[in-house]
KOLLO-990950 format. One record per residue (C-alpha): residue in three letters; x, y, z; chain. Coordinates in Angstrom, 3 decimals. Layout:
// residues N
<res=ALA | east=X | north=Y | up=Z | chain=A>
...
//
This chain:
// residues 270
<res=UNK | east=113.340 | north=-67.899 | up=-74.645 | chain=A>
<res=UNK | east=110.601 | north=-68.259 | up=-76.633 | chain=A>
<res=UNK | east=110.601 | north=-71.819 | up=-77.779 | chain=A>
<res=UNK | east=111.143 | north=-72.713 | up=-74.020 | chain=A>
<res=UNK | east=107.823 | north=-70.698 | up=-73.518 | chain=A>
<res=UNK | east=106.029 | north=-72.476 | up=-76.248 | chain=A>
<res=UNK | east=106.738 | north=-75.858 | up=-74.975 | chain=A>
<res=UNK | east=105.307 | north=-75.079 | up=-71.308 | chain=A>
<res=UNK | east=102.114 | north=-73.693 | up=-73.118 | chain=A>
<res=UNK | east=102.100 | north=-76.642 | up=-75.195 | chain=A>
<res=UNK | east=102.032 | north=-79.109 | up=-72.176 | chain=A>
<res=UNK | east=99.684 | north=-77.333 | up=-70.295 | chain=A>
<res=UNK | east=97.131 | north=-77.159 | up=-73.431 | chain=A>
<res=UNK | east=97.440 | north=-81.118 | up=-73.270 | chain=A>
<res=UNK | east=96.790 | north=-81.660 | up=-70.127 | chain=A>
<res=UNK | east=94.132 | north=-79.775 | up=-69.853 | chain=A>
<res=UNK | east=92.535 | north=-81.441 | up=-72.920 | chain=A>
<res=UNK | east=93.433 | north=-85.289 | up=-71.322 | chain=A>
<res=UNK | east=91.886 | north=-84.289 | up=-68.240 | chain=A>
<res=UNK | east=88.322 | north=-83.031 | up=-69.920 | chain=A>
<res=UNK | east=88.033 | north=-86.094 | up=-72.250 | chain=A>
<res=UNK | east=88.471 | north=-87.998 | up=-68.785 | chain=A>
<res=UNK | east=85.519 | north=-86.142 | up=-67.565 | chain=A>
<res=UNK | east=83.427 | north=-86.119 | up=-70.123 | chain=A>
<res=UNK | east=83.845 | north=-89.460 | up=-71.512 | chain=A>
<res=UNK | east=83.028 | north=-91.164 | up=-67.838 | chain=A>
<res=UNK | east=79.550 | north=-91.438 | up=-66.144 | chain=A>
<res=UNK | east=79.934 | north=-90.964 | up=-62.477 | chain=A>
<res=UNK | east=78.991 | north=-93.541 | up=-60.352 | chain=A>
<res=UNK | east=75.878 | north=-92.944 | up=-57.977 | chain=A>
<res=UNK | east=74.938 | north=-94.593 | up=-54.746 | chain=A>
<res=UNK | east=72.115 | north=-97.067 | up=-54.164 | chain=A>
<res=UNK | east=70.433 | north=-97.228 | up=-51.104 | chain=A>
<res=UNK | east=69.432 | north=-100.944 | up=-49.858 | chain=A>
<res=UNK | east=67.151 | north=-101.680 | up=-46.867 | chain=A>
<res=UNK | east=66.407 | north=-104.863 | up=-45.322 | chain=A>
<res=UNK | east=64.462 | north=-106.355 | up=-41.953 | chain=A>
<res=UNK | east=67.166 | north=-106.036 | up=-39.367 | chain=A>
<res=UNK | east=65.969 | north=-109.115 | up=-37.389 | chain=A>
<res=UNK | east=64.002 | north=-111.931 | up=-38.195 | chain=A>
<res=UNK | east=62.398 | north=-115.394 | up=-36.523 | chain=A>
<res=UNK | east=61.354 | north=-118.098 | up=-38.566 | chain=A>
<res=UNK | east=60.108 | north=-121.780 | up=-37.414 | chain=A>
<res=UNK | east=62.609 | north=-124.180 | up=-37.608 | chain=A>
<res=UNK | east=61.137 | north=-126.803 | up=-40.560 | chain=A>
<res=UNK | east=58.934 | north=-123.747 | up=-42.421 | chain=A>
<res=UNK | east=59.649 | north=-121.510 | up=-45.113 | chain=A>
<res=UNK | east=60.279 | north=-117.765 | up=-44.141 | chain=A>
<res=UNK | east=60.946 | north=-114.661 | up=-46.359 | chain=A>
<res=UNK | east=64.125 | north=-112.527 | up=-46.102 | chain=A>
<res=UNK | east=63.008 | north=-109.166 | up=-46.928 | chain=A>
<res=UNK | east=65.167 | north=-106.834 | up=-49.099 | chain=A>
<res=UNK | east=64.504 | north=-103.797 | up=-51.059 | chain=A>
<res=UNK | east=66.368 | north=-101.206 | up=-53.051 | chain=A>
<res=UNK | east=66.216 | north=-96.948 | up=-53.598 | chain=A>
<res=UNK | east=68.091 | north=-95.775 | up=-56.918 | chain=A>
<res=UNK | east=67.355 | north=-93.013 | up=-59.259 | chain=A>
<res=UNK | east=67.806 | north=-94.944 | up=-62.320 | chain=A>
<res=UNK | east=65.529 | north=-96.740 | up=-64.428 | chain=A>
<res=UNK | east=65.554 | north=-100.769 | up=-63.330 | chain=A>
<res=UNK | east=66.256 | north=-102.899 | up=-66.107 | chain=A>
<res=UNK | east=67.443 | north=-106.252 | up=-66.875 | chain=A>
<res=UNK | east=70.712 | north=-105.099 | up=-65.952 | chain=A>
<res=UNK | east=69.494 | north=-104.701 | up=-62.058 | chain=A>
<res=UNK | east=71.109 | north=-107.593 | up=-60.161 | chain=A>
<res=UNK | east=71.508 | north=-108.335 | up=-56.149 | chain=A>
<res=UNK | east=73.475 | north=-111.151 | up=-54.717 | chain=A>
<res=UNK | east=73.329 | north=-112.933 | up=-51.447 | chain=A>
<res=UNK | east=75.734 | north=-113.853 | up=-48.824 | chain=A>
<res=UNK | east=75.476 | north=-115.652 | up=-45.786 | chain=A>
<res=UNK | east=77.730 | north=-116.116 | up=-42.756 | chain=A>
<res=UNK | east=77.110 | north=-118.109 | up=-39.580 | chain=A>
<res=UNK | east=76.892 | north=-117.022 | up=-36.347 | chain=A>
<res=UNK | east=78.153 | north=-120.858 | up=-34.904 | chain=A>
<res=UNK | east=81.655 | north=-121.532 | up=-34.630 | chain=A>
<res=UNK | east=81.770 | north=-124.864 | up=-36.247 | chain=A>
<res=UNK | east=79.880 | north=-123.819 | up=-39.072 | chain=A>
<res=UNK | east=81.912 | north=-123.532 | up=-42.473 | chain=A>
<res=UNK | east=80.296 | north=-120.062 | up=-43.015 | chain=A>
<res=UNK | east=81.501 | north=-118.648 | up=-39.825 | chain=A>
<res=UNK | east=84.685 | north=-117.404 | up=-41.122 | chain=A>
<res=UNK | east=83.490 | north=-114.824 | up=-44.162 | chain=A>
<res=UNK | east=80.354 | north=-114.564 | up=-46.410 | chain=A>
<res=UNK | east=79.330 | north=-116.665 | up=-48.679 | chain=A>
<res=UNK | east=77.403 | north=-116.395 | up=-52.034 | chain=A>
<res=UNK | east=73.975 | north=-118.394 | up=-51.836 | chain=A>
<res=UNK | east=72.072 | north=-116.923 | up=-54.423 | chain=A>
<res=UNK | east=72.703 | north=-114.257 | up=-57.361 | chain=A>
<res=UNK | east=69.975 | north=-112.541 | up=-59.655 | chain=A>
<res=UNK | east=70.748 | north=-110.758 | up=-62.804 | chain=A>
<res=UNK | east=68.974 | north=-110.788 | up=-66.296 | chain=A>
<res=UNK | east=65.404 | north=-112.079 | up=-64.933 | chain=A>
<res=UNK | east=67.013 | north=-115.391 | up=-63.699 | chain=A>
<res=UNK | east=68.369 | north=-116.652 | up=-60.574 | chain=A>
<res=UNK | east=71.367 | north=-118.573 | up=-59.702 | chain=A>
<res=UNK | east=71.705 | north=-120.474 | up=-57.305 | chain=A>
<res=UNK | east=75.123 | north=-120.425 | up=-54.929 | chain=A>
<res=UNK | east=76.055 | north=-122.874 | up=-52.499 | chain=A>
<res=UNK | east=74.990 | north=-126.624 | up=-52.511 | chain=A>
<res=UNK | east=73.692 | north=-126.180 | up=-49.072 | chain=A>
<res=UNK | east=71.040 | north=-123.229 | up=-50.135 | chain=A>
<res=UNK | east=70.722 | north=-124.705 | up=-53.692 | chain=A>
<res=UNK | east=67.619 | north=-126.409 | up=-52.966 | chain=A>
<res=UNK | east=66.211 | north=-124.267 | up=-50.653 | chain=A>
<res=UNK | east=66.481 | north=-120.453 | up=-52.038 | chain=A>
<res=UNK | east=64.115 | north=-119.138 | up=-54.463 | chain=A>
<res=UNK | east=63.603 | north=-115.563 | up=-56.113 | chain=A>
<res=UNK | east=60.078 | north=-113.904 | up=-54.808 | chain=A>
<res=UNK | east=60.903 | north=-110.537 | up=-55.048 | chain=A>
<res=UNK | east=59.453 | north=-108.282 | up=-58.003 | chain=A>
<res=UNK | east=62.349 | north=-106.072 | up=-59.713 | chain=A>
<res=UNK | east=60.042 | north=-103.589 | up=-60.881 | chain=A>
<res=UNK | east=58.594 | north=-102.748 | up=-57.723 | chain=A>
<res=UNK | east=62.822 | north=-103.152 | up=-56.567 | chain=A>
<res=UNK | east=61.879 | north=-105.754 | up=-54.133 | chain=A>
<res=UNK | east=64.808 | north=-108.523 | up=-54.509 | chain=A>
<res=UNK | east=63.253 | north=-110.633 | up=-51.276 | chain=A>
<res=UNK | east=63.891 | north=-114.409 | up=-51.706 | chain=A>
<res=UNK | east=62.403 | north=-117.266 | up=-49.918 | chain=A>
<res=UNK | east=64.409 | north=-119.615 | up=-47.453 | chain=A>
<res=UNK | east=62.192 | north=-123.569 | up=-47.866 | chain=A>
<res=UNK | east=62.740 | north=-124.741 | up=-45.173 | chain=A>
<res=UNK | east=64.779 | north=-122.893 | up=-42.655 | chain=A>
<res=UNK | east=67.191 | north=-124.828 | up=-40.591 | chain=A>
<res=UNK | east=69.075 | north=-124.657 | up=-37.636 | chain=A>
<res=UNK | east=72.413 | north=-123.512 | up=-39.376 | chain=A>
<res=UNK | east=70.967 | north=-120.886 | up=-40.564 | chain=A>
<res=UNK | east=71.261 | north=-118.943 | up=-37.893 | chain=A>
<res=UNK | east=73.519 | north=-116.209 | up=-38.987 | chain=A>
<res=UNK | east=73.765 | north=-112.736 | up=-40.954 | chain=A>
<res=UNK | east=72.247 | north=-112.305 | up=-44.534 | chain=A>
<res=UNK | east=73.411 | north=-109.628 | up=-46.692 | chain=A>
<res=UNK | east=71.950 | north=-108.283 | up=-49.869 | chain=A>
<res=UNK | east=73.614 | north=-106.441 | up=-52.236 | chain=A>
<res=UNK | east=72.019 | north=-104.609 | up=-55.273 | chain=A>
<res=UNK | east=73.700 | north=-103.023 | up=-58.334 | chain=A>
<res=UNK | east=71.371 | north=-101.055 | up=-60.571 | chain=A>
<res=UNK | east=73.936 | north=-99.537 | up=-63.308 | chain=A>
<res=UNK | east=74.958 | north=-96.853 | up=-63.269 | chain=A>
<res=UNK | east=73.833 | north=-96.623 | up=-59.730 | chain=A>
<res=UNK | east=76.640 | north=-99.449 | up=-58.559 | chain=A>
<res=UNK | east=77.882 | north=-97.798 | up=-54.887 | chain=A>
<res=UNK | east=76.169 | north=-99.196 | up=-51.842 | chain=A>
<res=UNK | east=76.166 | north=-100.613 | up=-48.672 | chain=A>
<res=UNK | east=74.776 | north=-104.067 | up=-48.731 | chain=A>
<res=UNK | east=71.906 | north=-104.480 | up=-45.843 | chain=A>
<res=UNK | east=71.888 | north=-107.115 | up=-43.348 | chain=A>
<res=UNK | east=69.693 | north=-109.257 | up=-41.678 | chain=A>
<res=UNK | east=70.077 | north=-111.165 | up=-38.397 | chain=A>
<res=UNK | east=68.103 | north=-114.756 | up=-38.810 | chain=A>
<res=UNK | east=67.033 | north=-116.622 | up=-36.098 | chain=A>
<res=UNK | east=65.539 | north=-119.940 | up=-36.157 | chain=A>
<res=UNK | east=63.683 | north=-121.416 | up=-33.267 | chain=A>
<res=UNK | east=61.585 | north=-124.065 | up=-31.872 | chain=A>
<res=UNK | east=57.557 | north=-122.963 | up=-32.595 | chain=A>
<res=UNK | east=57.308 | north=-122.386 | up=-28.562 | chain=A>
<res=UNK | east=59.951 | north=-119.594 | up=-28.921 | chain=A>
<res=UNK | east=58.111 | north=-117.571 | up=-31.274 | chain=A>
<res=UNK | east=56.465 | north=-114.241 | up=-30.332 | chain=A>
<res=UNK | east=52.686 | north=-114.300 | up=-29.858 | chain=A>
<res=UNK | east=51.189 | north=-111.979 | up=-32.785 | chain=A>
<res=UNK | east=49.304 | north=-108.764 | up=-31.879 | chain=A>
<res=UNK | east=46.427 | north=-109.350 | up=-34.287 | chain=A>
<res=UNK | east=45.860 | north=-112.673 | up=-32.830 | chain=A>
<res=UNK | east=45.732 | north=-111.001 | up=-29.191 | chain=A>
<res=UNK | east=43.424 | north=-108.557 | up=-30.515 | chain=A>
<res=UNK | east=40.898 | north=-110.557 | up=-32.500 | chain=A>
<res=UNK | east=40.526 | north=-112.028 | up=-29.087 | chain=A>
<res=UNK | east=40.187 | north=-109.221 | up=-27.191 | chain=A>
<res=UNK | east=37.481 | north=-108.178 | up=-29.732 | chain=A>
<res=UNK | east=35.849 | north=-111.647 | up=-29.622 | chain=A>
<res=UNK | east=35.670 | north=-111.625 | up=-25.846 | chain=A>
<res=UNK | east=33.824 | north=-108.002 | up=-25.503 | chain=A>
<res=UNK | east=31.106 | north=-108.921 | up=-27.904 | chain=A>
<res=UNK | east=30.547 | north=-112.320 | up=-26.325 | chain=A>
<res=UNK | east=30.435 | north=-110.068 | up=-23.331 | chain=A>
<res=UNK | east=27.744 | north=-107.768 | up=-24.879 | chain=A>
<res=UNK | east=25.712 | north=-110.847 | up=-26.125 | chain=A>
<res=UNK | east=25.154 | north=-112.187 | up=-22.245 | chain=A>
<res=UNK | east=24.354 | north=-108.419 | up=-20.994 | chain=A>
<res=UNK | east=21.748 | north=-108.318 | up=-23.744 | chain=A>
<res=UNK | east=20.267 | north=-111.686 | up=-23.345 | chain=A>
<res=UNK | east=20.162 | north=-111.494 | up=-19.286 | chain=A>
<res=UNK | east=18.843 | north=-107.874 | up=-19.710 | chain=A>
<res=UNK | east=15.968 | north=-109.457 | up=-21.999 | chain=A>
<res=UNK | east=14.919 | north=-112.278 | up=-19.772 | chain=A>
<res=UNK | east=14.764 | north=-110.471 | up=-16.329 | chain=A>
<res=UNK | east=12.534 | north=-107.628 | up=-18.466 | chain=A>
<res=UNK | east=10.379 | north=-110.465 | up=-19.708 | chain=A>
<res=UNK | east=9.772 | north=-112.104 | up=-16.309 | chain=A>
<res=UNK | east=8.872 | north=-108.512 | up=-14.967 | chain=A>
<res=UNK | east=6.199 | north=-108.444 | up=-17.451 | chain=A>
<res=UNK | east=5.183 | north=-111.663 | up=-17.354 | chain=A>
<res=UNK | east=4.972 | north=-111.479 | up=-13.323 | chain=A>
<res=UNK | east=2.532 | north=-108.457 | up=-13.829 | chain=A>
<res=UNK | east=0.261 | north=-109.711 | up=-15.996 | chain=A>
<res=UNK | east=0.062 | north=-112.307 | up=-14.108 | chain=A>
<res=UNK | east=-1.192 | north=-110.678 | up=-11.147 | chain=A>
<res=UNK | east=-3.866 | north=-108.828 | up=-12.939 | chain=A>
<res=UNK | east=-5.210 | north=-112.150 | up=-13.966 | chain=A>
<res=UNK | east=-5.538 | north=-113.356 | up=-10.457 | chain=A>
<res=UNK | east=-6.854 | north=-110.039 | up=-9.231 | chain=A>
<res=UNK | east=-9.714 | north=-110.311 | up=-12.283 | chain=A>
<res=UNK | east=-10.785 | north=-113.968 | up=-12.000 | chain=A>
<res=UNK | east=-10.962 | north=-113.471 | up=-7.782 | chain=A>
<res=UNK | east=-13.051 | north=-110.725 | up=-8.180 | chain=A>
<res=UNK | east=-15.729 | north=-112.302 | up=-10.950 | chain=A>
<res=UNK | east=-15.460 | north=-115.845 | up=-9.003 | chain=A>
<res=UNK | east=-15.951 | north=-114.747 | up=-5.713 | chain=A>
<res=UNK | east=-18.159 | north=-116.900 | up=-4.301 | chain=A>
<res=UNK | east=-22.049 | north=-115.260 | up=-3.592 | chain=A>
<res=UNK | east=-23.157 | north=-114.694 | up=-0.216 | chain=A>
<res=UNK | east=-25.968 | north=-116.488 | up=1.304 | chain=A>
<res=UNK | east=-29.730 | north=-114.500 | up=0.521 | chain=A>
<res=UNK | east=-31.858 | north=-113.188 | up=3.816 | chain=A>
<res=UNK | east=-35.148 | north=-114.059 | up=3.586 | chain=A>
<res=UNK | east=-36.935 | north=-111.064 | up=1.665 | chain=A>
<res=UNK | east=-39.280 | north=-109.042 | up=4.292 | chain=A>
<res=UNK | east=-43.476 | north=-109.593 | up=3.355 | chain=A>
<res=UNK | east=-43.610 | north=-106.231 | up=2.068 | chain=A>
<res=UNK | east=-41.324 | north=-105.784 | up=-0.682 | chain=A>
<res=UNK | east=-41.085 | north=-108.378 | up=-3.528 | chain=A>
<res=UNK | east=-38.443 | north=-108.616 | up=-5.672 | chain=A>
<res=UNK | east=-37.667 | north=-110.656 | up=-8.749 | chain=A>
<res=UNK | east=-34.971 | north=-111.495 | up=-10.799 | chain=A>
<res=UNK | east=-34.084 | north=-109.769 | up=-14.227 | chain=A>
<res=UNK | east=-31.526 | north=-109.351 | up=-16.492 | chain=A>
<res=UNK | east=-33.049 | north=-106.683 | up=-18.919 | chain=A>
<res=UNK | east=-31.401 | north=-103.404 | up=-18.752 | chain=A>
<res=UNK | east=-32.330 | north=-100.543 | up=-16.399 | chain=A>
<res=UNK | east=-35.046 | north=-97.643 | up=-16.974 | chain=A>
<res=UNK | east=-36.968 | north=-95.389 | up=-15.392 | chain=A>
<res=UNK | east=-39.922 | north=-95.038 | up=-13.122 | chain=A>
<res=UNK | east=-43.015 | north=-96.827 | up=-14.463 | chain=A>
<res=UNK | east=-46.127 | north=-96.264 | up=-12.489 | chain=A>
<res=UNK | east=-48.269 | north=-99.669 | up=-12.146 | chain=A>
<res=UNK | east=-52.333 | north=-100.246 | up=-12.153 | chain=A>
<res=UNK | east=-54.658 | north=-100.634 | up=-8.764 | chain=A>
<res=UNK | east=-52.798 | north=-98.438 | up=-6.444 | chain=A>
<res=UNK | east=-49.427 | north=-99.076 | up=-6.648 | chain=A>
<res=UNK | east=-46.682 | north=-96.886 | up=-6.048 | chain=A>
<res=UNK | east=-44.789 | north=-98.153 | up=-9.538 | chain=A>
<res=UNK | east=-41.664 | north=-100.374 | up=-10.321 | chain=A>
<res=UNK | east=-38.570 | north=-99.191 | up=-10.381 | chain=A>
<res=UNK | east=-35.518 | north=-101.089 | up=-12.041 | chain=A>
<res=UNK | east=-32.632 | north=-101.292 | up=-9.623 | chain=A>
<res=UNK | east=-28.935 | north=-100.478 | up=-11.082 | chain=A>
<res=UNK | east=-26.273 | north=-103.251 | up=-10.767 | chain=A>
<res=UNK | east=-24.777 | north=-103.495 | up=-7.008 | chain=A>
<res=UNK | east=-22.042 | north=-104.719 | up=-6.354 | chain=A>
<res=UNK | east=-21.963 | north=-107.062 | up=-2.498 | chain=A>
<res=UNK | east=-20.953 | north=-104.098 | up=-0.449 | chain=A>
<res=UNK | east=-24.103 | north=-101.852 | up=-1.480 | chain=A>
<res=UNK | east=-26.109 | north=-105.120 | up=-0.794 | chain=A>
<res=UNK | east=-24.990 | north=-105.449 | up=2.512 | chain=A>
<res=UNK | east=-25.064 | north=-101.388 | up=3.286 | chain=A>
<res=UNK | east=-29.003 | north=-101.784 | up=2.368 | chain=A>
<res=UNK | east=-30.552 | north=-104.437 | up=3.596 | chain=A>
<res=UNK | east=-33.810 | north=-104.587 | up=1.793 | chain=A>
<res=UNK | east=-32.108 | north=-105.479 | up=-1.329 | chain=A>
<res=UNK | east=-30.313 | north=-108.652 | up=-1.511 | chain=A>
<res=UNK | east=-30.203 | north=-109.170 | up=-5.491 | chain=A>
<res=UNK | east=-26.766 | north=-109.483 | up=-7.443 | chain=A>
<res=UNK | east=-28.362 | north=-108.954 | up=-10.448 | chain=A>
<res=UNK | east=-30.708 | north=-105.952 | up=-11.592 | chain=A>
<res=UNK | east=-33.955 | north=-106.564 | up=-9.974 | chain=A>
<res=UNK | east=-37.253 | north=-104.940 | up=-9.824 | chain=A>
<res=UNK | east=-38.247 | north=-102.889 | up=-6.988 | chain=A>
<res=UNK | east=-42.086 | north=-102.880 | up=-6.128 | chain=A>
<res=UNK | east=-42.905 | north=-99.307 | up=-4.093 | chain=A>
//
């Protein structure tokens, strides 16, 4: 019984030991997470970008690689049946895959920033399709490629871009402002300008107004002319009563008082 015993022991110690070596002596793989533009619209005849980027919680190195695949969406196309490899990038150099994207597929991604985007110069027609990127950072190596659905179209198809809409929305309220100010400035001026105006009239009527005819002065008052300035009382030699300078008066004082018919200051004899 007992060498039946130790050969069970003996098996299980060995199988236990294969099974740790397996273990320890292999890495686990880990999963990469790739994103990419679900949708996008390019001109037909210009260049457009397709988009792809990569999550992974190694360190990138020249190892890092992605490949791309492309598969048409039109019947008749000879990618309509299964993907196929345009474009591969490993070791800092790309690679190009087909003849029909040989030309017209360059790298412009950055691998250190894990951007693996490439450029499509220029897009065409039978293009339209699915891309798919796939990205292996080792040991990171499981992932779901990402896809993107391309559409090329005629420049009239194109969506109008929001910037553009509101750079002229933005454009059109100051222009807006601009002709409130300036309108708002010239009816301010002309206010002004009217008012001023009318004080100028008012003045030059008043100092223009044309003198009214002199009565004949009566035998016992005589008046003469002066333009000196006024003063007081000064009594006068042989009898007379003294001379008295008048103040300025204006026409209506003249005609209350119609002894004195003078415009100017005059000398009153008493």
């Amino acid at each position: 019984m007992e060498p039946k015993w130790s050969n069970i022991i003996c098996k299980r110690g060995l199988l236990t030991g294969f099974t740790l070596c397996v273990i320890l002596g292999t890495s686990p793989s880990r999963a990469i997470d790739i994103y990419a533009d679900p949708e996008v619209m390019i001109q037909n005849g210009t260049r457009g970008i397709l988009r792809c980027t990569f999550k992974s919680s190694e360190v990138v190195s020249r190892k890092t690689s992605t490949t791309w695949s492309f598969q048409s969406s039109q019947p008749d196309n000879e990618f309509s049946k299964a993907p196929n490899t345009i474009f591969h990038f490993l070791d800092g150099e790309g690679f190009p895959g087909h003849a029909d994207f040989k030309d017209r597929v360059q790298f412009v991604g950055d691998i250190n920033k894990r951007d693996m985007s490439i450029e499509l110069n220029p897009a065409q027609f039978s293009d339209n399709g699915t891309f798919f990127c796939d990205v292996k950072n080792p040991p990171d190596v499981t992932g779901t490629a990402a896809r993107t659905e391309l559409r090329v179209v005629v420049k009239e198809s194109l969506p109008q871009s929001n910037t553009a809409i509101i750079a002229g929305a933005v454009s059109g309220a100051l222009l807006l402002l601009v002709l409130v100010a300036v309108v708002a400035c010239v009816v301010m001026r002309m206010h002004y300008s009217r008012h001023e105006y009318e004080g100028c009239s008012s003045l030059e009527s008043a100092s223009s107004q044309a003198p009214k005819p002199r009565k004949k002065a009566e035998p016992s008052l005589e008046v003469s002319r002066s333009t000196g300035p006024s003063g007081p009382l000064q009594v006068g030699a042989g009898g007379q009563k003294g001379i008295r300078w008048w103040p300025p008066c204006h026409w209506e004082c003249v005609d209350l008082h119609p002894r004195f018919r003078s415009v100017d200051r005059v000398l009153i004899f008493i």
